[in-house]
C-alpha positions in Angstrom: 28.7 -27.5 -20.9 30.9 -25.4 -18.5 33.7 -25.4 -16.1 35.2 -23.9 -13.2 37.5 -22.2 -12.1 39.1 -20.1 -9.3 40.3 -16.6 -9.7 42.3 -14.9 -7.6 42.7 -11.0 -9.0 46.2 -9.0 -9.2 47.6 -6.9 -6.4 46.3 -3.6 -8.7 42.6 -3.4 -8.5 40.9 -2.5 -12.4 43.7 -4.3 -14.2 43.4 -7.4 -16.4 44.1 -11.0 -15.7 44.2 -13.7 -17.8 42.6 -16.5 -16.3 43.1 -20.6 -17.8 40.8 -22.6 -18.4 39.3 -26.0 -20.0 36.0 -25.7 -21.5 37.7 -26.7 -24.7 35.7 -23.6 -26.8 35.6 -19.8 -26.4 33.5 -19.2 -23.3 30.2 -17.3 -24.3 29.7 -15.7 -20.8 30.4 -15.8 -16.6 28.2 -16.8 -13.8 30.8 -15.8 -10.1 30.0 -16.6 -6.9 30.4 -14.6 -3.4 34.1 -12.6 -3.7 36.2 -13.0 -0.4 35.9 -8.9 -0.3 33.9 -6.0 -2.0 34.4 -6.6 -5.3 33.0 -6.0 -8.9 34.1 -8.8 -11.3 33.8 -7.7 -15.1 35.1 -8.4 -18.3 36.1 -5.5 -20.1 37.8 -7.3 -23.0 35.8 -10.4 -24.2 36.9 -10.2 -27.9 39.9 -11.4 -26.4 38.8 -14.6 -24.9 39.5 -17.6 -26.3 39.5 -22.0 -25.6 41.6 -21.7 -23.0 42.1 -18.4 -21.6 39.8 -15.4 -20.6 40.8 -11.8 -19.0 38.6 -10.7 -16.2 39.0 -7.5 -14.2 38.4 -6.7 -10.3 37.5 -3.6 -8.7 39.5 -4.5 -5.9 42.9 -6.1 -5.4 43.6 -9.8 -4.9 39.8 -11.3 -4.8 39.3 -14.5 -4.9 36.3 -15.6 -6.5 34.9 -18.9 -8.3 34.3 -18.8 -11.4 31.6 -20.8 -14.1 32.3 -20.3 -17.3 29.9 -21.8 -20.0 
């Protein structure tokens, strides 16, 4: 199973969002498509996921990216 979801980063690029979600379970990894800018999507903190929220990073401010979580 997985789900979608967009994410749109903060104004401050290498900083940590917290993005919702509902897979219903701790994600186990990411697939992202195509950023609206040059951008590195990462997680940097995945012991902190959980079944309803993950925190991804950008390398640049506010990208918006779709997101598969699964």
């Amino acid at each position: 199973d997985a789900v979608g979801v967009a994410y749109v980063s903060n104004g401050v690029a290498n900083t940590e969002d917290t993005v919702t979600h509902t897979l219903g379970r701790t994600p186990v990894g990411i697939l992202h498509g195509i950023p609206d800018k040059s951008a590195v999507v990462y997680a940097d903190n995945q012991a902190a996921w959980s079944s309803t929220n993950v925190r991804l990073k950008a390398s640049a401010a506010t990208v918006t990216v779709n997101i598969l979580l699964f």
